[in-house]
N, C-alpha and C positions, 0 to 999 in steps of 0.2 A: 459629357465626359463619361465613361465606360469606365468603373473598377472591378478588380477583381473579387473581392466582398465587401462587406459593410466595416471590416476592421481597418480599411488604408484611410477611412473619414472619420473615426471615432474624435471625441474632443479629449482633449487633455487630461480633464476630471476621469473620462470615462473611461482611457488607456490607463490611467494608474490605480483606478478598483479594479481593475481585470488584472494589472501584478500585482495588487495587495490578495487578492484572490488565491491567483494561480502559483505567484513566487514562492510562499510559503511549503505547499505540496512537494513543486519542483526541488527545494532546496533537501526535505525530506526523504525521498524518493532516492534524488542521487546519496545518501549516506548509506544508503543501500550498497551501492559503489564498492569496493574492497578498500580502493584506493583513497576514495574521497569520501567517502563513512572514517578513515583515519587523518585527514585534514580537518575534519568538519566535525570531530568527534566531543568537541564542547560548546557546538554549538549549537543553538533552539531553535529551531529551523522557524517557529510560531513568531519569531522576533526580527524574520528579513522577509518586509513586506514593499518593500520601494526598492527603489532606485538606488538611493542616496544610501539602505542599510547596506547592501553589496559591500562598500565598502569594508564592513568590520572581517568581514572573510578573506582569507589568503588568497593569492593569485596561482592560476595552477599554468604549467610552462611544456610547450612541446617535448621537451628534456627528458621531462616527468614521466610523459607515456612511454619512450624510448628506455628509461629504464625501469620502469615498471612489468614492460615485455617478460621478463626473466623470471618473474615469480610467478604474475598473473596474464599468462601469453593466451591469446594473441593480443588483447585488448589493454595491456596495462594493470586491470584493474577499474578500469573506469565505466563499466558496462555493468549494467545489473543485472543482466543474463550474461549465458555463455555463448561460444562464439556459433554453436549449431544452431541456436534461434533466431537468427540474422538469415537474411536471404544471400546475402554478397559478401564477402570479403577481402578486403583491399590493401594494395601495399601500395606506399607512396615512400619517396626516397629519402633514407634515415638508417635502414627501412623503421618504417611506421604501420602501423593494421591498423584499419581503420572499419567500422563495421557501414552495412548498407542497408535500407528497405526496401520493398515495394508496397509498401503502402502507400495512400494516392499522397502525391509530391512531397514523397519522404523528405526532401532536402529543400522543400519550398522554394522550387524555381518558375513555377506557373505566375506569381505573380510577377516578376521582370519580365517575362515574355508576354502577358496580358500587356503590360504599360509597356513593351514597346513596339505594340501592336500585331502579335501574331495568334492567333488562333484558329477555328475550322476554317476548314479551309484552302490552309497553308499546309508546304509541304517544305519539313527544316530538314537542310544536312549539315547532319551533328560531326563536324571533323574532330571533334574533341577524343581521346584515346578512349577505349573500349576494354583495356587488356590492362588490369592489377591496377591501375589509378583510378579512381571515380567520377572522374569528368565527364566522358561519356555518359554513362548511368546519370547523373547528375543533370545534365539539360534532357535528355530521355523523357528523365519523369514529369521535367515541366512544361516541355512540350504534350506529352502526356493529358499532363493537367490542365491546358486551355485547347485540348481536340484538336493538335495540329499531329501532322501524318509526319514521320522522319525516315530519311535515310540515314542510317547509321552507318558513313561515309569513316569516321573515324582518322587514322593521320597518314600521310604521304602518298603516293599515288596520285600524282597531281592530275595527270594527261585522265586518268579513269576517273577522277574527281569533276571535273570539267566537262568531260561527256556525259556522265552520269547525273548532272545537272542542267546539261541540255535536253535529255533524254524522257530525264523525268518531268521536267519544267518545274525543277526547285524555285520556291518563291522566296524563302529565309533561309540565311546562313545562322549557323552555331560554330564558334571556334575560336582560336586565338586572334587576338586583332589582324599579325601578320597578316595570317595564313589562308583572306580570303580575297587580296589582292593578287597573291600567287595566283590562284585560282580563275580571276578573272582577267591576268595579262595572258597563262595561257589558253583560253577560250579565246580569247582577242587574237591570239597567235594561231588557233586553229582553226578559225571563222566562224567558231559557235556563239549563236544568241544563248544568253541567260536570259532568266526573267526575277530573279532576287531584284526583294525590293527591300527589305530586313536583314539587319543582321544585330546576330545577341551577342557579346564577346568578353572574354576573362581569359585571368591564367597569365594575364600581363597589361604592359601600359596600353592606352588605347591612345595616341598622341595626335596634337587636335591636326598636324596636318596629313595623317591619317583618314581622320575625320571626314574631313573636309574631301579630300580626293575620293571615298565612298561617297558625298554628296554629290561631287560632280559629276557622278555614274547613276546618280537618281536611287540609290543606297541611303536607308539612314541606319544607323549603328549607334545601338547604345550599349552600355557596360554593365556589367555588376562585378560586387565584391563578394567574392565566395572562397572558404577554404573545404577539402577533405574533409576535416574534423566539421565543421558546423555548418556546412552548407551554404545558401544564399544567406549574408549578413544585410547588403544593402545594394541599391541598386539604383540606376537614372531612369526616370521617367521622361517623354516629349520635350517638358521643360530644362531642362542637363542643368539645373541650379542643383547641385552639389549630386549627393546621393540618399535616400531616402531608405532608413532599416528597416530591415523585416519586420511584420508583423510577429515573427516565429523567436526574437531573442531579442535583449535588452543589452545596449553598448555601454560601453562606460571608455571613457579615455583619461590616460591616467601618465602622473609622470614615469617613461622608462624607465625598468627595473626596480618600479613600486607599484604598487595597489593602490596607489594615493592619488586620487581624483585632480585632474588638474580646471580651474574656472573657463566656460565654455569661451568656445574663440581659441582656445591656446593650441598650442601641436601637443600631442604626446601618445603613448601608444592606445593600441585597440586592444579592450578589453571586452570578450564575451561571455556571457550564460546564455544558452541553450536551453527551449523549455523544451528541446525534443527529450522526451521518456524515456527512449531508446537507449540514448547516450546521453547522458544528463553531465555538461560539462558545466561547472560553474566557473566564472569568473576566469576562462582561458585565455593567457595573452595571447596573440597574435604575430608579437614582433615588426607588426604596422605601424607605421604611424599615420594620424590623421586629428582632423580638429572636428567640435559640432559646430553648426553652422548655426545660427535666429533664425527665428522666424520657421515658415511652414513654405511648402514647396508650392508657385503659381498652377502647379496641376491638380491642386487639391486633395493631396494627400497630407495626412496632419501628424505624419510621424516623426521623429527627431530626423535632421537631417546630419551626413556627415560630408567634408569638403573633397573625402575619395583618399585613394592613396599616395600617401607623400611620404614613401620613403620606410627605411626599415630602421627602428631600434636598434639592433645589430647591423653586420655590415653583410649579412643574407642578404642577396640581388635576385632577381626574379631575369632571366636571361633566356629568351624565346620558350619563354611558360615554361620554366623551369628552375626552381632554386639552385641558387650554388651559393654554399654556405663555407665560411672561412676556415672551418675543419678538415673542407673537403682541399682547398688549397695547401695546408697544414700536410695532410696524408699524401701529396701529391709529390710534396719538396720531401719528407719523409723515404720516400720509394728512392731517391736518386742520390747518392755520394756526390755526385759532380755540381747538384743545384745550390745552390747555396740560399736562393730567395727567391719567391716568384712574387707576382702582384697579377690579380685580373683586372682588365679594363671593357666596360660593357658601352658601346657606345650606339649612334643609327649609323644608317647609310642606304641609299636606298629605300627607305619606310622599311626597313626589319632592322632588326637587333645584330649585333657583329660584338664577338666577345674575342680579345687580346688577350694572352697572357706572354707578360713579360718576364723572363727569367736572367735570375742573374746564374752566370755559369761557364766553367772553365771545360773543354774538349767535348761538349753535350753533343747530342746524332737529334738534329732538329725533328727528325721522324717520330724516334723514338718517345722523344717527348713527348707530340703531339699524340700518337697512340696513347700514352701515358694517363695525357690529358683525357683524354676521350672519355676513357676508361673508368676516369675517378672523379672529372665534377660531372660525366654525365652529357657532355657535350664537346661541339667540336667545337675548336677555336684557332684562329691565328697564331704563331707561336712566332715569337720576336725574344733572339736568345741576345742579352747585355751585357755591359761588362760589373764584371762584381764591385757593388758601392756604389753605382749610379741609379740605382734606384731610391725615390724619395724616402727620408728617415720619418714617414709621420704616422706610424703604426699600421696604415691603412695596407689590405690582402687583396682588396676591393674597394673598385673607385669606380662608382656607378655619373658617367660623364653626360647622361644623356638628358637634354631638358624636357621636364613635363608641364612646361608654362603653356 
């Protein structure tokens, strides 16, 4: 078995003196922060050396950065430099700024793509966007990081995506789960051999009979958990018994809308600290949810495992790699005198994603809508116009129907 360094085998004793070590600094360092030197302002940075101390400090929430912008732009506040000592910076939808490196695997994605087998070698296209989100940049540098070559292929353009892949003799995909079955019915439709034998994928569900249909193309496909803000959190190795955290940040799961650790096994949100320097985030929620898993993973990495994503704390849905958050429903019914109520439905069809919204509404121009739509979560969707009150009373904006068993 092949790892990426000596950190994915450490034993137990010997991961928690490298956080009694390192946590303390880290926790220092960020108070540096504008924002988070004001959260953390009575506390001893000398006295949060575990896991388990995390706990005594506040949780910080996407919200926070967003309005943090206004005083401490672009970063919130949360950066202990300004935004010119960054190489990159990024907008993610919120808007949100998010800063970038190029130092070697700023966002530590080398090691998911070590464990799921790509390196010299290999030649990845990265369909992941390249322009104001960080995704691209993001598997870049972890490809980067274990010597494989990339075409920076980026999003749509299927028919040039497909040649460019024959052309080159891509061996691994990078991208959203979808969007590397598109790519290889149209090769199928155009009579080009591929020769992808990999693929890394995030930015949404990976659904096993997804899966499964890249196996029968002689494809294996594994996932990670990554966000803008903190980069690779955790990821699958060979063995897919759950997901295994970064060596690069410490998870905690905790009951939604607390800080409050919940006993391993249970569901409850994703909480991170970040020991990157760069952006030293302590204790940011995620709005995920997910449980730890026992035990250590049969590939023989001995890091906390967690059971992947299951769902969000809020009713933010993740809809062809792409948030759509119940604000954005909110501001959508806001635009329109005639709507009186919408409800998104994000459902499969086909192995991709298909998002409904249903509107209740009196003389609406279903065009209009649907531009409407477009416009304000960011995506296109089916527009099914109803009658007013037939829609369920059960607070729900978003009704994410799709199964991840």
């Amino acid at each position: 078995m092949s790892y990426f360094d000596t950190l994915e085998t450490r034993s137990a004793d010997e991961r928690a003196a490298w956080i009694e070590s390192v946590l303390p600094k880290q926790i220092a360092h960020a108070k540096d922060a504008p924002a988070i030197g004001k959260l953390l302002v009575d506390v001893d940075a000398k006295q949060i050396a575990s896991v388990a101390d995390l706990a005594r400090l506040p949780v910080i929430r996407k919200s926070e950065l967003v309005a943090g912008q206004s005083s401490h732009a672009p970063f919130g506040g949360f950066t202990v430099s300004g935004a010119s000592s960054f190489q990159h910076i990024f907008q993610s939808p919120g808007p949100i700024y998010e800063p970038g490196g190029t130092a070697h695997d700023w966002w530590r994605m080398g090691r998911f793509l070590h464990a799921a087998g790509i390196g010299e070698g290999d030649i990845v296209q990265n369909c992941f966007g390249y322009h104001l989100t960080p995704a691209g940049m993001i598997f870049e540098s972890g490809a980067r990081a274990v010597g494989a070559a990339v075409v920076p292929a980026g999003t749509g353009q299927t028919e040039l995506q497909a040649r460019a892949a024959h052309d080159i003799g891509v061996t691994a995909y990078a991208g959203t789960p979808d969007y590397l079955k598109v790519i290889l019915d149209r090769a199928e439709a155009d009579g080009l051999s591929l020769q992808i034998k990999r693929a890394v994928v995030g930015g949404g569900a990976l659904f096993p009979s997804l899966r499964q249909e890249y196996a029968d193309r002689g494809i294996s496909c594994l996932q990670c958990y990554a966000t803008a803000d903190l980069g690779n959190i955790a990821y699958e190795s060979a063995a897919m018994e759950g997901m295994i955290v970064d060596e690069g940040v410490i998870v905690e799961i905790v009951t939604p809308g607390t800080g409050n650790p919940v006993p391993h096994g249970e569901v409850g949100e994703v909480v991170v600290t970040t020991l990157n320097s760069d952006y030293p985030l302590i204790r940011f929620a995620t709005g995920d949810m997910s449980a730890i898993l026992t035990g250590e993973s049969p590939c023989g990495r001995t890091n906390t495992r967690i059971k992947g994503w299951m769902g969000r704390a809020d009713q933010t849905t993740k809809i062809k790699g792409m948030f759509v958050r119940p604000e954005q429903v909110a501001d959508f019914v806001a635009k329109h005198s005639e709507v009186i109520k919408a409800r998104v439905t994000a459902s499969r069809a086909h192995e991709s994603d298909v998002m409904t919204v249903q509107v209740e509404a009196t003389n609406a121009d279903p065009d209009a809508l649907s531009a409407s739509i477009a416009e304000t979560l960011k995506l296109r969707g089916h527009v099914e116009i109803v009658a007013p009150g037939s829609l369920p009373n059960d607070g729900k904006v978003i009704d994410d129907q799709r199964s991840y068993e």
